[in-house]
KEMIKE-939092 format. One line per field, with one value per residue (C-alpha): z, x, y; residue number from 0. Coordinates in steps of 0.05 Angstrom, whole numbers. Layout:
<recs>
w <- [Z ...]
u <- [X ...]
v <- [Y ...]
num <- [NUM ...]
</recs>
This chain:
<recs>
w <- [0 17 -53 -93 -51 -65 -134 -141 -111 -151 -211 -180 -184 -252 -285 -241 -262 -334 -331 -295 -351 -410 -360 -348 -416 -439 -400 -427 -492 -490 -466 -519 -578 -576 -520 -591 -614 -559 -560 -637 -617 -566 -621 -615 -670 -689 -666 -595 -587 -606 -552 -509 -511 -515 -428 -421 -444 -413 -344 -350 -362 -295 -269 -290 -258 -193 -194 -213 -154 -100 -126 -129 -52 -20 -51 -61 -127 -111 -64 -114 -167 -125 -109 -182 -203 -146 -179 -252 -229 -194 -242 -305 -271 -269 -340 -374 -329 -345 -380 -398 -427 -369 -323 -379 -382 -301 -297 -343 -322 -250 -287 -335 -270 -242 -313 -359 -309 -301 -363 -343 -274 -294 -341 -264 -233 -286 -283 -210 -204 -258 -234 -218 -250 -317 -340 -409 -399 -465 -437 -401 -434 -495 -447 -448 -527 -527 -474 -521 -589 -560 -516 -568 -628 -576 -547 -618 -622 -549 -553 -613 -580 -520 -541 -533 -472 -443 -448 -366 -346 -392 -373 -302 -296 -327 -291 -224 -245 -266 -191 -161 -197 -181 -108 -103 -126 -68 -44 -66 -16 -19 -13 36 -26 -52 -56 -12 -72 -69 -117 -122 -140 -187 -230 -244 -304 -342 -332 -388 -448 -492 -454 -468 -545 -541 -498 -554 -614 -583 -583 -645 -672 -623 -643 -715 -663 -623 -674 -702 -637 -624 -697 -729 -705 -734 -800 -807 -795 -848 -908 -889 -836 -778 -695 -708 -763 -704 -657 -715 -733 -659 -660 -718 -697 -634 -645 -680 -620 -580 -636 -640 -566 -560 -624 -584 -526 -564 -614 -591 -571 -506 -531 -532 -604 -623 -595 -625 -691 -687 -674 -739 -773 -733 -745 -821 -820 -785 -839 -896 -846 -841 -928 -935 -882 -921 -993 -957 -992 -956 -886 -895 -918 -858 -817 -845 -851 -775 -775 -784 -719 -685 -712 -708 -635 -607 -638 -607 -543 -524 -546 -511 -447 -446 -470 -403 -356 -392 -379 -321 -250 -214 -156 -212 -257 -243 -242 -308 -338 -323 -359 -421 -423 -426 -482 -526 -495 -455 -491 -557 -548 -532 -593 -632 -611 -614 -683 -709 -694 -732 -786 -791 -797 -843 -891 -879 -851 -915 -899 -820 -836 -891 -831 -795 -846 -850 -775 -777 -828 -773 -722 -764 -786 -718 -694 -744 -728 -650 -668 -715 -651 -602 -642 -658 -589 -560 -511 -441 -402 -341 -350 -334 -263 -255 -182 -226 -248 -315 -332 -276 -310 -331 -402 -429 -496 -527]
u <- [0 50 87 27 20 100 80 18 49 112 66 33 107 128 53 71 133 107 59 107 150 87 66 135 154 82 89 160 130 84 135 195 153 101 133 173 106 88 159 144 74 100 144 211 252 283 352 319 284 352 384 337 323 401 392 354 434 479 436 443 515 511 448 461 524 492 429 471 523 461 426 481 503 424 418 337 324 245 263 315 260 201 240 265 184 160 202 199 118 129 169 130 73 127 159 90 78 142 129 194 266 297 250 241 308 314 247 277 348 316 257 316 358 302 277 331 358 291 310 377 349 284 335 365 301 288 358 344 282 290 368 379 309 286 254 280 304 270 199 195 229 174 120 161 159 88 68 110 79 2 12 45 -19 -70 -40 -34 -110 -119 -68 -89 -161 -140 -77 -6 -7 -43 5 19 -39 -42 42 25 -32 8 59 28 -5 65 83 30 55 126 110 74 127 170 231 303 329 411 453 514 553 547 602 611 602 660 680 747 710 663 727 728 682 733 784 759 783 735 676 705 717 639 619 658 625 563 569 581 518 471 481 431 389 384 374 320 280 286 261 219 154 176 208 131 97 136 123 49 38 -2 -3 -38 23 69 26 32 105 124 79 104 180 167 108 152 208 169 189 263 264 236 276 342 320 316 366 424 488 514 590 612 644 577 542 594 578 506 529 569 503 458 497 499 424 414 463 402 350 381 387 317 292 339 307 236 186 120 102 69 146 178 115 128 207 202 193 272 275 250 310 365 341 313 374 430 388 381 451 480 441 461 542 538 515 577 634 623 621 559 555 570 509 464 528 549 478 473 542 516 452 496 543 465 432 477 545 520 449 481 516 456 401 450 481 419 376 428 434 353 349 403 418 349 330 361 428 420 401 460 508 475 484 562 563 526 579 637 609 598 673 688 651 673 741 721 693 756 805 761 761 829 849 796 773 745 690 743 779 713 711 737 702 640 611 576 556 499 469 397 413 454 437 405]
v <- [0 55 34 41 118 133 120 156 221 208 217 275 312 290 319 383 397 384 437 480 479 483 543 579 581 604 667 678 672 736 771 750 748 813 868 886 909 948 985 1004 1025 1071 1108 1069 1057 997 1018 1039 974 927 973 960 887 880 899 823 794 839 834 753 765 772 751 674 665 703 654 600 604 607 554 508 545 538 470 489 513 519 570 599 607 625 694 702 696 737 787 780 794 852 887 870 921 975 963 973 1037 1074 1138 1153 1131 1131 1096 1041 1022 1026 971 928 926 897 858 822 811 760 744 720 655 629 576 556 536 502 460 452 435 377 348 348 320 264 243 175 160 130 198 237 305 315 283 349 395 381 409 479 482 467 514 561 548 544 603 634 625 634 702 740 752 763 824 845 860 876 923 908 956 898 842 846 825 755 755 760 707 657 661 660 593 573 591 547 484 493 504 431 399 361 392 358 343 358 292 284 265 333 377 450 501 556 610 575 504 547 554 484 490 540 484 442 476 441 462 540 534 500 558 612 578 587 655 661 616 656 715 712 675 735 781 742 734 812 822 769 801 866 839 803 869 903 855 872 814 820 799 742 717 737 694 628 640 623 565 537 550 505 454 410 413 362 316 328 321 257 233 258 215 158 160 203 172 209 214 286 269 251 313 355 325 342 417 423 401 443 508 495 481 550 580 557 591 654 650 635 695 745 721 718 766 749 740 677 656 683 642 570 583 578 509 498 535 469 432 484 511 459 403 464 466 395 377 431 415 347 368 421 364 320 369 401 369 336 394 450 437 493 537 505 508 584 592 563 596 656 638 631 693 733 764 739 776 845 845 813 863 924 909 879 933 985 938 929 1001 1024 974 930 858 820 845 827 757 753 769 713 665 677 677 600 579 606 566 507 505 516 454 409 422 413 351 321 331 302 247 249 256 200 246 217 238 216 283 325 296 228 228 215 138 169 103 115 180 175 204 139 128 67]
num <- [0 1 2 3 4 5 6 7 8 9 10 11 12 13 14 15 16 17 18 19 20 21 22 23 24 25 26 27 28 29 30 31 32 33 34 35 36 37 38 39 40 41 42 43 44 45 46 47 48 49 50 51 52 53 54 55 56 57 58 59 60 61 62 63 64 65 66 67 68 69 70 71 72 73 74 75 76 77 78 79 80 81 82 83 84 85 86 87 88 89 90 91 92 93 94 95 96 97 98 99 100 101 102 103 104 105 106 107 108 109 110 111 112 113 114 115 116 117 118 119 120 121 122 123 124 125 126 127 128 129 130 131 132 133 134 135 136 137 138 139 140 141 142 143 144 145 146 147 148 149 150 151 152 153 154 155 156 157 158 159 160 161 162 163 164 165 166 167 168 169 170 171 172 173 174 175 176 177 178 179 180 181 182 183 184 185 186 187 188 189 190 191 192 193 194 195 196 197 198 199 200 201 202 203 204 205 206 207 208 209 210 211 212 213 214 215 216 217 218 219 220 221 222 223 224 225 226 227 228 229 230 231 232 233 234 235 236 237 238 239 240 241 242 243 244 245 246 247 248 249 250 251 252 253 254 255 256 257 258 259 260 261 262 263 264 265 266 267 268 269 270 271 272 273 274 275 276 277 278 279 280 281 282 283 284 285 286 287 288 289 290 291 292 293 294 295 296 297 298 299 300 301 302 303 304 305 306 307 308 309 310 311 312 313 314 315 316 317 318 319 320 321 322 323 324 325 326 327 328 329 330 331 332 333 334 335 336 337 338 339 340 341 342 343 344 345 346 347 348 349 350 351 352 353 354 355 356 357 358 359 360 361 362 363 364 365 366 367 368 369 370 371 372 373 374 375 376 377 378 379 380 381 382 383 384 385 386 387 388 389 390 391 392 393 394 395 396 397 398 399 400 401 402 403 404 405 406 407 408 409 410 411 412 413]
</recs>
Protein backbone atom coordinates (compact mmCIF):
# COMPACT_ATOMS: atom_id res chain seq x y z
CA UNK A 1 0.00 0.00 0.00
CA UNK A 2 2.52 2.74 0.85
CA UNK A 3 4.33 1.72 -2.63
CA UNK A 4 1.33 2.06 -4.67
CA UNK A 5 0.99 5.92 -2.57
CA UNK A 6 5.01 6.63 -3.27
CA UNK A 7 4.01 6.02 -6.72
CA UNK A 8 0.88 7.79 -7.03
CA UNK A 9 2.46 11.04 -5.53
CA UNK A 10 5.59 10.41 -7.53
CA UNK A 11 3.32 10.84 -10.53
CA UNK A 12 1.64 13.74 -9.02
CA UNK A 13 5.37 15.59 -9.18
CA UNK A 14 6.39 14.51 -12.62
CA UNK A 15 2.66 15.95 -14.25
CA UNK A 16 3.55 19.17 -12.05
CA UNK A 17 6.67 19.86 -13.09
CA UNK A 18 5.36 19.21 -16.69
CA UNK A 19 2.94 21.84 -16.55
CA UNK A 20 5.33 23.99 -14.74
CA UNK A 21 7.49 23.95 -17.57
CA UNK A 22 4.36 24.13 -20.48
CA UNK A 23 3.32 27.17 -17.99
CA UNK A 24 6.77 28.94 -17.39
CA UNK A 25 7.69 29.04 -20.78
CA UNK A 26 4.11 30.21 -21.94
CA UNK A 27 4.45 33.35 -19.98
CA UNK A 28 7.99 33.91 -21.33
CA UNK A 29 6.52 33.60 -24.58
CA UNK A 30 4.19 36.79 -24.49
CA UNK A 31 6.76 38.53 -23.30
CA UNK A 32 9.74 37.50 -25.93
CA UNK A 33 7.65 37.40 -28.88
CA UNK A 34 5.03 40.63 -28.79
CA UNK A 35 6.66 43.40 -26.00
CA UNK A 36 8.67 44.32 -29.56
CA UNK A 37 5.31 45.46 -30.70
CA UNK A 38 4.40 47.39 -27.97
CA UNK A 39 7.96 49.27 -28.02
CA UNK A 40 7.19 50.19 -31.84
CA UNK A 41 3.69 51.24 -30.86
CA UNK A 42 4.99 53.57 -28.30
CA UNK A 43 7.19 55.41 -31.05
CA UNK A 44 10.54 53.45 -30.73
CA UNK A 45 12.62 52.85 -33.50
CA UNK A 46 14.15 49.85 -34.43
CA UNK A 47 17.59 50.89 -33.31
CA UNK A 48 15.93 51.97 -29.73
CA UNK A 49 14.19 48.70 -29.34
CA UNK A 50 17.58 46.35 -30.31
CA UNK A 51 19.21 48.66 -27.58
CA UNK A 52 16.87 47.98 -25.47
CA UNK A 53 16.16 44.37 -25.54
CA UNK A 54 20.04 43.99 -25.77
CA UNK A 55 19.61 44.96 -21.39
CA UNK A 56 17.68 41.17 -21.03
CA UNK A 57 21.72 39.70 -22.22
CA UNK A 58 23.97 41.95 -20.65
CA UNK A 59 21.78 41.70 -17.22
CA UNK A 60 22.16 37.67 -17.51
CA UNK A 61 25.77 38.25 -18.10
CA UNK A 62 25.55 38.60 -14.75
CA UNK A 63 22.41 37.54 -13.44
CA UNK A 64 23.03 33.68 -14.52
CA UNK A 65 26.21 33.25 -12.88
CA UNK A 66 24.62 35.15 -9.63
CA UNK A 67 21.45 32.70 -9.72
CA UNK A 68 23.57 30.02 -10.64
CA UNK A 69 26.16 30.21 -7.69
CA UNK A 70 23.07 30.37 -5.01
CA UNK A 71 21.29 27.71 -6.31
CA UNK A 72 24.04 25.42 -6.44
CA UNK A 73 25.16 27.24 -2.59
CA UNK A 74 21.22 26.89 -1.02
CA UNK A 75 20.89 23.52 -2.57
CA UNK A 76 16.87 24.44 -3.06
CA UNK A 77 16.18 25.66 -6.34
CA UNK A 78 12.23 25.93 -5.54
CA UNK A 79 13.17 28.48 -3.19
CA UNK A 80 15.76 29.97 -5.68
CA UNK A 81 13.01 30.34 -8.36
CA UNK A 82 10.06 31.23 -6.26
CA UNK A 83 12.01 34.68 -5.44
CA UNK A 84 13.26 35.11 -9.10
CA UNK A 85 9.20 34.78 -10.15
CA UNK A 86 8.00 36.83 -7.32
CA UNK A 87 10.10 39.33 -8.96
CA UNK A 88 9.97 38.99 -12.59
CA UNK A 89 5.91 39.72 -11.47
CA UNK A 90 6.47 42.61 -9.68
CA UNK A 91 8.43 44.37 -12.11
CA UNK A 92 6.52 43.52 -15.23
CA UNK A 93 3.65 46.07 -13.54
CA UNK A 94 6.36 48.74 -13.44
CA UNK A 95 7.97 48.16 -16.99
CA UNK A 96 4.49 48.66 -18.69
CA UNK A 97 3.88 51.86 -16.47
CA UNK A 98 7.11 53.70 -17.26
CA UNK A 99 6.46 56.90 -19.02
CA UNK A 100 9.70 57.63 -19.91
CA UNK A 101 13.30 56.55 -21.36
CA UNK A 102 14.84 56.53 -18.47
CA UNK A 103 12.52 54.82 -16.16
CA UNK A 104 12.04 52.06 -18.93
CA UNK A 105 15.41 51.09 -19.09
CA UNK A 106 15.71 51.29 -15.07
CA UNK A 107 12.35 48.54 -14.86
CA UNK A 108 13.84 46.42 -17.14
CA UNK A 109 17.39 46.28 -16.12
CA UNK A 110 15.78 44.86 -12.48
CA UNK A 111 12.84 42.91 -14.36
CA UNK A 112 15.79 41.10 -16.74
CA UNK A 113 17.88 40.56 -13.48
CA UNK A 114 15.09 38.01 -12.09
CA UNK A 115 13.85 37.22 -15.63
CA UNK A 116 16.57 36.00 -17.96
CA UNK A 117 17.92 32.77 -15.45
CA UNK A 118 14.53 31.45 -15.07
CA UNK A 119 15.49 28.82 -18.16
CA UNK A 120 18.87 27.81 -17.13
CA UNK A 121 17.43 26.81 -13.71
CA UNK A 122 14.22 25.12 -14.72
CA UNK A 123 16.77 23.01 -17.05
CA UNK A 124 18.27 22.61 -13.22
CA UNK A 125 15.03 21.75 -11.65
CA UNK A 126 14.38 18.83 -14.32
CA UNK A 127 17.91 17.42 -14.16
CA UNK A 128 17.22 17.42 -10.51
CA UNK A 129 14.12 16.02 -10.18
CA UNK A 130 14.49 13.22 -12.91
CA UNK A 131 18.38 12.16 -11.71
CA UNK A 132 18.93 8.73 -10.88
CA UNK A 133 15.45 8.00 -12.51
CA UNK A 134 14.31 6.48 -15.85
CA UNK A 135 12.68 9.88 -17.00
CA UNK A 136 14.00 11.85 -20.43
CA UNK A 137 15.22 15.27 -19.97
CA UNK A 138 13.49 15.75 -23.27
CA UNK A 139 9.95 14.15 -21.87
CA UNK A 140 9.76 17.43 -20.07
CA UNK A 141 11.44 19.73 -21.72
CA UNK A 142 8.68 19.07 -24.74
CA UNK A 143 5.99 20.44 -22.35
CA UNK A 144 8.03 23.97 -22.42
CA UNK A 145 7.94 24.08 -26.35
CA UNK A 146 4.42 23.35 -26.33
CA UNK A 147 3.41 25.69 -23.68
CA UNK A 148 5.49 28.05 -26.06
CA UNK A 149 3.94 27.41 -29.44
CA UNK A 150 0.11 27.19 -28.02
CA UNK A 151 0.62 30.15 -25.82
CA UNK A 152 2.26 31.72 -28.39
CA UNK A 153 -0.97 31.27 -31.39
CA UNK A 154 -3.49 31.71 -28.79
CA UNK A 155 -1.98 35.12 -27.36
CA UNK A 156 -1.70 36.99 -30.88
CA UNK A 157 -5.50 37.59 -31.11
CA UNK A 158 -5.94 38.14 -27.44
CA UNK A 159 -3.41 41.20 -27.67
CA UNK A 160 -4.46 42.24 -30.65
CA UNK A 161 -8.05 42.99 -28.99
CA UNK A 162 -7.02 43.80 -26.00
CA UNK A 163 -3.84 46.15 -27.07
CA UNK A 164 -0.31 45.39 -26.65
CA UNK A 165 -0.36 47.80 -23.61
CA UNK A 166 -2.15 44.90 -22.16
CA UNK A 167 0.26 42.09 -22.40
CA UNK A 168 0.97 42.28 -18.30
CA UNK A 169 -1.93 41.24 -17.31
CA UNK A 170 -2.10 37.75 -19.59
CA UNK A 171 2.09 37.77 -18.67
CA UNK A 172 1.26 38.01 -15.10
CA UNK A 173 -1.61 35.36 -14.78
CA UNK A 174 0.39 32.84 -16.36
CA UNK A 175 2.93 33.07 -14.53
CA UNK A 176 1.41 32.99 -11.19
CA UNK A 177 -0.23 29.64 -12.26
CA UNK A 178 3.26 28.67 -13.28
CA UNK A 179 4.17 29.56 -9.53
CA UNK A 180 1.49 27.33 -8.07
CA UNK A 181 2.76 24.22 -9.86
CA UNK A 182 6.31 24.64 -9.06
CA UNK A 183 5.52 25.18 -5.39
CA UNK A 184 3.72 21.57 -5.15
CA UNK A 185 6.35 19.94 -6.29
CA UNK A 186 8.52 18.03 -3.39
CA UNK A 187 11.56 19.62 -2.20
CA UNK A 188 15.16 17.90 -3.32
CA UNK A 189 16.47 17.14 -0.80
CA UNK A 190 20.54 17.90 -0.94
CA UNK A 191 22.67 14.58 -0.67
CA UNK A 192 25.69 14.20 1.78
CA UNK A 193 27.65 13.25 -1.31
CA UNK A 194 27.37 16.66 -2.60
CA UNK A 195 30.12 18.83 -2.81
CA UNK A 196 30.55 22.49 -0.58
CA UNK A 197 30.08 25.05 -3.61
CA UNK A 198 32.98 27.80 -3.45
CA UNK A 199 34.01 30.49 -5.85
CA UNK A 200 37.35 28.76 -6.11
CA UNK A 201 35.48 25.18 -6.98
CA UNK A 202 33.17 27.35 -9.35
CA UNK A 203 36.35 27.69 -11.51
CA UNK A 204 36.40 24.18 -12.18
CA UNK A 205 34.12 24.51 -15.20
CA UNK A 206 36.64 27.02 -17.10
CA UNK A 207 39.20 24.19 -16.62
CA UNK A 208 37.96 22.08 -19.38
CA UNK A 209 39.13 23.78 -22.40
CA UNK A 210 36.75 22.05 -24.58
CA UNK A 211 33.80 23.11 -22.69
CA UNK A 212 35.25 27.00 -23.40
CA UNK A 213 35.86 26.70 -27.24
CA UNK A 214 31.94 25.01 -27.03
CA UNK A 215 30.95 27.90 -24.91
CA UNK A 216 32.88 30.58 -27.71
CA UNK A 217 31.23 28.90 -30.69
CA UNK A 218 28.17 29.34 -29.16
CA UNK A 219 28.45 32.76 -29.14
CA UNK A 220 29.03 33.05 -32.23
CA UNK A 221 25.92 30.81 -33.62
CA UNK A 222 23.54 32.80 -31.13
CA UNK A 223 24.06 35.77 -32.14
CA UNK A 224 21.54 35.62 -35.73
CA UNK A 225 19.46 33.76 -33.15
CA UNK A 226 19.18 36.74 -31.14
CA UNK A 227 18.72 39.04 -33.71
CA UNK A 228 15.99 37.09 -35.08
CA UNK A 229 14.02 36.72 -31.87
CA UNK A 230 14.28 40.58 -31.22
CA UNK A 231 13.07 41.10 -34.86
CA UNK A 232 10.95 38.43 -36.45
CA UNK A 233 7.68 40.04 -35.23
CA UNK A 234 8.78 43.28 -36.70
CA UNK A 235 10.41 41.97 -39.98
CA UNK A 236 6.54 40.16 -40.36
CA UNK A 237 4.86 43.45 -39.76
CA UNK A 238 6.80 45.14 -42.39
CA UNK A 239 6.17 42.77 -45.40
CA UNK A 240 2.47 43.58 -44.43
CA UNK A 241 1.90 40.72 -41.81
CA UNK A 242 -0.09 40.99 -38.90
CA UNK A 243 -0.13 39.94 -34.73
CA UNK A 244 -1.88 37.10 -35.40
CA UNK A 245 1.13 35.87 -38.15
CA UNK A 246 3.44 36.87 -35.19
CA UNK A 247 1.32 34.70 -32.86
CA UNK A 248 1.60 31.39 -35.73
CA UNK A 249 5.25 31.99 -36.67
CA UNK A 250 6.19 31.17 -32.96
CA UNK A 251 3.94 28.23 -32.99
CA UNK A 252 5.21 26.86 -35.92
CA UNK A 253 9.02 27.52 -34.83
CA UNK A 254 8.35 25.26 -31.71
CA UNK A 255 5.42 22.72 -32.27
CA UNK A 256 7.59 20.48 -34.00
CA UNK A 257 10.41 20.63 -31.00
CA UNK A 258 8.46 18.12 -28.99
CA UNK A 259 9.46 15.79 -31.80
CA UNK A 260 13.13 16.39 -32.00
CA UNK A 261 13.18 16.03 -28.30
CA UNK A 262 11.79 12.86 -27.99
CA UNK A 263 13.81 11.63 -31.19
CA UNK A 264 17.09 12.89 -29.19
CA UNK A 265 15.99 10.74 -26.31
CA UNK A 266 15.80 7.88 -28.20
CA UNK A 267 18.32 8.01 -30.69
CA UNK A 268 21.18 10.17 -29.54
CA UNK A 269 24.39 8.59 -28.56
CA UNK A 270 25.72 10.43 -25.28
CA UNK A 271 29.49 10.70 -26.55
CA UNK A 272 30.58 14.30 -26.61
CA UNK A 273 32.22 13.47 -30.18
CA UNK A 274 28.86 12.53 -31.14
CA UNK A 275 27.08 15.67 -29.77
CA UNK A 276 29.70 17.75 -31.26
CA UNK A 277 28.88 16.24 -34.57
CA UNK A 278 25.32 17.09 -34.34
CA UNK A 279 26.43 20.84 -33.71
CA UNK A 280 28.46 21.13 -36.93
CA UNK A 281 25.16 20.03 -38.67
CA UNK A 282 22.90 22.13 -36.64
CA UNK A 283 24.87 25.41 -37.26
CA UNK A 284 24.96 24.77 -41.05
CA UNK A 285 21.19 24.06 -40.98
CA UNK A 286 20.68 27.51 -39.25
CA UNK A 287 23.15 28.98 -41.93
CA UNK A 288 20.09 27.87 -44.82
CA UNK A 289 17.49 29.56 -42.28
CA UNK A 290 19.05 32.69 -42.06
CA UNK A 291 19.36 32.48 -46.39
CA UNK A 292 15.85 31.74 -46.74
CA UNK A 293 14.60 34.74 -44.08
CA UNK A 294 16.93 37.27 -46.03
CA UNK A 295 15.36 36.06 -49.63
CA UNK A 296 11.78 35.92 -47.87
CA UNK A 297 9.30 38.32 -49.59
CA UNK A 298 6.01 37.44 -47.82
CA UNK A 299 5.09 37.02 -44.29
CA UNK A 300 3.44 33.86 -44.75
CA UNK A 301 7.32 32.79 -45.91
CA UNK A 302 8.91 34.17 -42.90
CA UNK A 303 5.75 32.08 -40.86
CA UNK A 304 6.42 28.50 -42.24
CA UNK A 305 10.35 29.15 -42.56
CA UNK A 306 10.12 28.89 -38.76
CA UNK A 307 9.66 25.47 -38.74
CA UNK A 308 13.62 24.91 -39.19
CA UNK A 309 13.74 26.76 -35.96
CA UNK A 310 12.48 23.45 -34.26
CA UNK A 311 15.50 21.59 -35.62
CA UNK A 312 18.24 24.22 -35.38
CA UNK A 313 17.05 25.57 -31.75
CA UNK A 314 15.66 22.93 -30.35
CA UNK A 315 18.68 20.13 -31.89
CA UNK A 316 21.50 23.20 -30.34
CA UNK A 317 19.39 23.30 -27.16
CA UNK A 318 19.06 19.74 -26.22
CA UNK A 319 22.54 18.85 -27.31
CA UNK A 320 23.99 21.57 -25.54
CA UNK A 321 22.03 20.75 -22.37
CA UNK A 322 23.06 17.35 -22.32
CA UNK A 323 27.10 18.42 -23.52
CA UNK A 324 26.89 21.07 -20.17
CA UNK A 325 25.74 18.21 -17.80
CA UNK A 326 28.85 15.98 -19.60
CA UNK A 327 31.68 18.44 -18.97
CA UNK A 328 31.13 20.03 -16.03
CA UNK A 329 31.07 18.46 -12.50
CA UNK A 330 27.94 16.81 -10.68
CA UNK A 331 27.74 19.68 -7.78
CA UNK A 332 28.51 22.52 -10.62
CA UNK A 333 25.47 21.86 -12.83
CA UNK A 334 23.21 24.64 -12.14
CA UNK A 335 26.39 26.87 -12.08
CA UNK A 336 27.46 25.25 -15.40
CA UNK A 337 23.89 25.42 -16.88
CA UNK A 338 23.66 29.20 -16.14
CA UNK A 339 27.09 29.58 -17.93
CA UNK A 340 25.79 28.14 -21.07
CA UNK A 341 22.61 29.82 -21.13
CA UNK A 342 24.82 32.81 -21.28
CA UNK A 343 27.14 31.91 -24.09
CA UNK A 344 23.24 31.56 -26.28
CA UNK A 345 21.62 34.63 -24.75
CA UNK A 346 23.84 36.64 -22.76
CA UNK A 347 27.23 38.18 -24.57
CA UNK A 348 26.01 36.97 -27.87
CA UNK A 349 22.46 38.80 -27.40
CA UNK A 350 24.03 42.25 -26.61
CA UNK A 351 25.80 42.27 -29.67
CA UNK A 352 22.79 40.67 -31.62
CA UNK A 353 20.06 43.16 -30.53
CA UNK A 354 22.49 46.21 -30.70
CA UNK A 355 24.05 45.47 -34.17
CA UNK A 356 20.96 43.97 -35.45
CA UNK A 357 18.78 46.66 -34.72
CA UNK A 358 21.39 49.24 -36.61
CA UNK A 359 21.68 46.91 -39.32
CA UNK A 360 17.67 46.46 -39.57
CA UNK A 361 17.43 50.03 -39.84
CA UNK A 362 20.14 51.20 -42.14
CA UNK A 363 20.89 48.70 -44.53
CA UNK A 364 17.47 46.51 -43.97
CA UNK A 365 16.52 42.92 -42.56
CA UNK A 366 18.07 41.00 -45.76
CA UNK A 367 21.40 42.23 -44.95
CA UNK A 368 20.99 41.36 -40.98
CA UNK A 369 20.06 37.86 -41.79
CA UNK A 370 23.01 37.66 -44.55
CA UNK A 371 25.38 38.46 -41.56
CA UNK A 372 23.73 35.63 -39.74
CA UNK A 373 24.18 33.24 -42.28
CA UNK A 374 28.11 33.84 -42.48
CA UNK A 375 28.15 33.84 -38.75
CA UNK A 376 26.28 30.01 -38.86
CA UNK A 377 28.97 28.97 -41.39
CA UNK A 378 31.84 30.28 -38.63
CA UNK A 379 30.44 28.31 -36.11
CA UNK A 380 29.89 25.36 -38.18
CA UNK A 381 33.66 25.27 -39.29
CA UNK A 382 34.38 25.82 -35.90
CA UNK A 383 32.56 22.69 -34.71
CA UNK A 384 33.63 20.44 -37.21
CA UNK A 385 37.03 21.10 -36.39
CA UNK A 386 36.05 20.66 -32.51
CA UNK A 387 34.65 17.57 -33.40
CA UNK A 388 37.80 16.03 -35.75
CA UNK A 389 40.25 16.57 -32.57
CA UNK A 390 38.06 15.11 -30.08
CA UNK A 391 38.07 12.36 -32.10
CA UNK A 392 41.45 12.47 -32.89
CA UNK A 393 42.43 12.79 -29.46
CA UNK A 394 39.79 9.98 -28.01
CA UNK A 395 38.66 12.29 -25.56
CA UNK A 396 37.27 10.83 -22.05
CA UNK A 397 34.48 11.92 -20.10
CA UNK A 398 37.15 10.78 -17.05
CA UNK A 399 38.93 14.17 -17.48
CA UNK A 400 35.66 16.26 -16.72
CA UNK A 401 35.54 14.78 -13.14
CA UNK A 402 36.87 11.42 -12.77
CA UNK A 403 35.12 11.39 -9.11
CA UNK A 404 31.99 10.75 -11.30
CA UNK A 405 30.56 6.91 -12.42
CA UNK A 406 28.79 8.46 -15.76
CA UNK A 407 27.80 5.14 -16.59
CA UNK A 408 24.96 5.73 -13.82
CA UNK A 409 23.46 9.02 -15.50
CA UNK A 410 19.83 8.76 -16.55
CA UNK A 411 20.64 10.18 -20.09
CA UNK A 412 22.72 6.95 -21.47
CA UNK A 413 21.86 6.42 -24.78
CA UNK A 414 20.27 3.34 -26.34
Amino acid sequence: MNYLQDMNNNQLSLNSLKLYNFFIYGTMVIFTGFFQLYLQDIGMSKVEIGSLMAIAPFVSVFANPFWGYWSDRAANIKRVLLIMMTGTLLLVQFVFQASTYTMIYTTMILFYFFQTPMFSQTNTLILGYIDGTQQKFGSFRLWGSLGWALTAVAAGPVIDKLGSGRISIVFSAMLIIAAVFMLSLPNIQKTTGSATVSLRGFSKIFMNPYFIWFIILGIVVSIPNTMNNTFMSLYILDLGGSKQMVGLAIFFSSIFEVAIFLLCDRYLKRKINVMIGCLTVVSLLFSLRWLLMAEASTPLEVVFIQILHCITFGGYFYVGTQLTMLFVPREYRASGQAVYTLSWSGISGVIGGITGGWMFQNFGAQTMYRTGMMLALIGAIGFGGMWYMLRKQEYSLTTVDESEDYEDEPYSGN
